[in-house]
ChimeraX commands (.cxc) that place a marker at each C-alpha (Angstrom):
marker #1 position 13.59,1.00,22.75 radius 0.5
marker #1 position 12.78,4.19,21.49 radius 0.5
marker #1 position 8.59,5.14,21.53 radius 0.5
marker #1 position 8.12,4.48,17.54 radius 0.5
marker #1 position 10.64,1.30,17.79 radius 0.5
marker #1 position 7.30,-0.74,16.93 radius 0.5
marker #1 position 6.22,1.37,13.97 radius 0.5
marker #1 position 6.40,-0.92,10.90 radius 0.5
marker #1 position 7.83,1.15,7.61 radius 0.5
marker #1 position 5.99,-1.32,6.02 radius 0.5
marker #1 position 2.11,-0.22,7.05 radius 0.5
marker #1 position 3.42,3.29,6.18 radius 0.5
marker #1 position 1.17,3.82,2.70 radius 0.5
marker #1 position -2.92,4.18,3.09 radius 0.5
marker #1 position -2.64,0.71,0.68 radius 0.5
marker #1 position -1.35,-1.66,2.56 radius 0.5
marker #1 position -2.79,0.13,6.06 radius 0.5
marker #1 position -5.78,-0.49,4.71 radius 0.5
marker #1 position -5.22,-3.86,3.16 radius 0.5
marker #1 position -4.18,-5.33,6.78 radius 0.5
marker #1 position -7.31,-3.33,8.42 radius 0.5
marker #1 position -9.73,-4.55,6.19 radius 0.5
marker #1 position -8.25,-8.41,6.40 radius 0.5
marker #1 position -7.62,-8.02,10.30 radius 0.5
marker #1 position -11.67,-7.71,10.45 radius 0.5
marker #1 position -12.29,-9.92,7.52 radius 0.5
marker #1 position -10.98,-13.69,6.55 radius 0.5
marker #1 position -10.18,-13.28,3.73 radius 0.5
marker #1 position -10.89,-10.59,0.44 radius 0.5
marker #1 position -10.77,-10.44,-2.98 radius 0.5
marker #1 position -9.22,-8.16,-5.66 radius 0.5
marker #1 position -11.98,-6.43,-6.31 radius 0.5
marker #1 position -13.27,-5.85,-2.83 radius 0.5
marker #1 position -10.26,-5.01,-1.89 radius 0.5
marker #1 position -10.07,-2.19,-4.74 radius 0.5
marker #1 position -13.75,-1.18,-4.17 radius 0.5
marker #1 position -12.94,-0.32,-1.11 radius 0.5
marker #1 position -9.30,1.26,-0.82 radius 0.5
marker #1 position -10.32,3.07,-3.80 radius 0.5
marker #1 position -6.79,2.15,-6.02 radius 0.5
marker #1 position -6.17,0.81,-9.49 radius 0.5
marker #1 position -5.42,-2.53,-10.10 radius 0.5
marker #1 position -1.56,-1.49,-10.44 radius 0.5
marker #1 position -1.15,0.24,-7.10 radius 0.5
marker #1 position -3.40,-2.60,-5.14 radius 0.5
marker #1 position -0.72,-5.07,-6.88 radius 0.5
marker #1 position 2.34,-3.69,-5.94 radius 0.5
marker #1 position 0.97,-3.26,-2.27 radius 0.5
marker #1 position -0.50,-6.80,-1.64 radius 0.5
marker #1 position 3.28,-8.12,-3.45 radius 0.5
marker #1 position 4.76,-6.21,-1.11 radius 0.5
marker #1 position 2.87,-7.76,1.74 radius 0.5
marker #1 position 3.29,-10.72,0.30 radius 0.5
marker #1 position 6.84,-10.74,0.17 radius 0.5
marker #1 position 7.05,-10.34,3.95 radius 0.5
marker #1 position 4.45,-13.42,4.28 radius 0.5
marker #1 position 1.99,-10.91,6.18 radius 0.5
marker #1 position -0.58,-11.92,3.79 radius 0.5
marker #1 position -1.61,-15.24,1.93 radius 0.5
marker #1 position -2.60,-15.26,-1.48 radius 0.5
marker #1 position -5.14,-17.67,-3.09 radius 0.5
marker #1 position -5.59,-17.57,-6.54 radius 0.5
marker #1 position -8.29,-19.94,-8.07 radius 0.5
marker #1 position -11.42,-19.54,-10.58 radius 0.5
marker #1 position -15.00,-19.33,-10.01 radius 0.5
marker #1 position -16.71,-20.44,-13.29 radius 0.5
marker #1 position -14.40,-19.38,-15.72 radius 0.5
marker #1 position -13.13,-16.57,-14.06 radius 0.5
marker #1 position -9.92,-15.87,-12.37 radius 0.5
marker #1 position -10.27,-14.66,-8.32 radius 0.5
marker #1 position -7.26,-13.57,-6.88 radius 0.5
marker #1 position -8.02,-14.29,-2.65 radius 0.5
marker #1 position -5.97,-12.26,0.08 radius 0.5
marker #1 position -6.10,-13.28,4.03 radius 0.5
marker #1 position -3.54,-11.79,6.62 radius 0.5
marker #1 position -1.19,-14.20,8.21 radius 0.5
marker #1 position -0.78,-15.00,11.95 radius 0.5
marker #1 position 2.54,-13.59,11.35 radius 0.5
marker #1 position 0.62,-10.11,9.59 radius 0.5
marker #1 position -1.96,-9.96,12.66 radius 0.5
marker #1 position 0.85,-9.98,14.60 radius 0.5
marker #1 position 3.28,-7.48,12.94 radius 0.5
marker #1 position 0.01,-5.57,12.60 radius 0.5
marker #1 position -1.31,-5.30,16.06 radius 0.5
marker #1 position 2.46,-4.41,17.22 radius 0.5
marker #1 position 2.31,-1.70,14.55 radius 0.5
marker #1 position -1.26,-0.42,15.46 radius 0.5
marker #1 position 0.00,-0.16,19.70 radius 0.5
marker #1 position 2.96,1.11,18.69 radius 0.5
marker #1 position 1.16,4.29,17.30 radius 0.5
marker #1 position -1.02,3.88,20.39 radius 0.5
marker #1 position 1.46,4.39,22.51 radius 0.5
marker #1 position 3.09,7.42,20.80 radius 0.5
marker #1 position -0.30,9.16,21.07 radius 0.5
marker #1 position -0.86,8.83,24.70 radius 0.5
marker #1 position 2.91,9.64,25.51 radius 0.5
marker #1 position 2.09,12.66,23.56 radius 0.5
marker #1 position -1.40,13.34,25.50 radius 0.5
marker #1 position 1.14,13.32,28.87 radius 0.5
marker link #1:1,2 radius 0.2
marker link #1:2,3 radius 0.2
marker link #1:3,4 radius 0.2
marker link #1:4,5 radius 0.2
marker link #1:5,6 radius 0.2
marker link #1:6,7 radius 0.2
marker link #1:7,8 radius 0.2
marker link #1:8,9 radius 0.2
marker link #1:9,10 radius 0.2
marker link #1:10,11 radius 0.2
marker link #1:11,12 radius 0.2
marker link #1:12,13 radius 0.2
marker link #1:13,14 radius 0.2
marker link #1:14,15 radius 0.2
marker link #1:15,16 radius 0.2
marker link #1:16,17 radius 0.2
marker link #1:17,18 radius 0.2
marker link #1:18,19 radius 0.2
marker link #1:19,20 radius 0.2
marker link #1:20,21 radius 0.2
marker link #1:21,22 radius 0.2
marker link #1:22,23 radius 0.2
marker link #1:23,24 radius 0.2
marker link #1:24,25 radius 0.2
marker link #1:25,26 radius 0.2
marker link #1:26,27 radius 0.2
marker link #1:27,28 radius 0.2
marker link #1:28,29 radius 0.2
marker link #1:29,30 radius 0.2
marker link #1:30,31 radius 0.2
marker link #1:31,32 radius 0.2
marker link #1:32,33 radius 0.2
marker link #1:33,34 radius 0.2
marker link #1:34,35 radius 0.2
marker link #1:35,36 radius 0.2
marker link #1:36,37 radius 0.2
marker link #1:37,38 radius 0.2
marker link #1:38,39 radius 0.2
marker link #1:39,40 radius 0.2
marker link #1:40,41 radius 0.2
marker link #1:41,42 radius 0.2
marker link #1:42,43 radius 0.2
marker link #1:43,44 radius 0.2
marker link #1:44,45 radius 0.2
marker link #1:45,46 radius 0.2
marker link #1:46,47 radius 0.2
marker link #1:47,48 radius 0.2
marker link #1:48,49 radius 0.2
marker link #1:49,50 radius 0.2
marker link #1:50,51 radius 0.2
marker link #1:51,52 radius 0.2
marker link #1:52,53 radius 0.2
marker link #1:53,54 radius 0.2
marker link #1:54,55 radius 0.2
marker link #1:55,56 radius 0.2
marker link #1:56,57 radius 0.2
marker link #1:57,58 radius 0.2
marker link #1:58,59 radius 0.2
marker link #1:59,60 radius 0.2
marker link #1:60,61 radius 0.2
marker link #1:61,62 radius 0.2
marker link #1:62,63 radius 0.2
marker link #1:63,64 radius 0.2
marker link #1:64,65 radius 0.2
marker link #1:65,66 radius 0.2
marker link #1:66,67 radius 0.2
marker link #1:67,68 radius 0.2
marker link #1:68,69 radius 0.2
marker link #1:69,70 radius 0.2
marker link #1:70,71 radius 0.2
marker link #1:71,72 radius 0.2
marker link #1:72,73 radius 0.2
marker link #1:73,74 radius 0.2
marker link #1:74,75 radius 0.2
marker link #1:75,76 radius 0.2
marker link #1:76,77 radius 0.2
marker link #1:77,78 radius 0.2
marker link #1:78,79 radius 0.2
marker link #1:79,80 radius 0.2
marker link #1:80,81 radius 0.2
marker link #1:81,82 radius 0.2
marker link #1:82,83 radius 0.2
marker link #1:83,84 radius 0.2
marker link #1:84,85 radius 0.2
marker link #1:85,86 radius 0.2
marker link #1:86,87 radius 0.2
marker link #1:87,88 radius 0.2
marker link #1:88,89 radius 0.2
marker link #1:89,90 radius 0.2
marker link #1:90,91 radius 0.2
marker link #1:91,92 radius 0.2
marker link #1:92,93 radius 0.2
marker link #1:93,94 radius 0.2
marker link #1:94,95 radius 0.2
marker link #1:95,96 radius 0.2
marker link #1:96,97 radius 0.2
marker link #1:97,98 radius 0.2
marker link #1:98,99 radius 0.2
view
């Protein structure tokens, strides 16, 4: 296997890097949080958490508080998984490189 074989295209944008970072120390976030703190618009931090989502990396809870809607993200075991590969993947290549 080649040194970056681990590197996941799909923790490639800031977005959803930071989406699995901030869920990998958290255990779950909201929308807004989540926003507040990768600094996006609603648009962007949609397409991201779809896309991570799609690949069941994240779960999505979607529910109301009062009257208002709360969209609820927590990473999968599958996501903490893909994620930590990802993360000593990119280890690796920078100690290789330090050699």
């Amino acid at each position: 296997m080649s040194i970056i074989g681990n590197i996941n295209k799909l923790f490639d944008h800031r977005v959803r890097l930071g989406i699995m970072s901030i869920l990998m120390v958290s255990e779950h976030a909201d929308f807004k949080t989540l926003k507040e703190l990768l600094g996006t618009t609603d648009g962007n931090l949609a397409s991201h958490t779809k896309a991570l989502e799609k690949a069941q990396y994240i779960l999505v809870e979607k529910q109301f508080i009062g009257r208002k809607p709360n969209t609820r993200y927590s990473a999968t075991k599958v996501g903490k998984t893909e994620f930590k590969k990802h993360i000593q993947a990119i280890e690796n290549l920078i100690h290789q490189k330090k050699t």
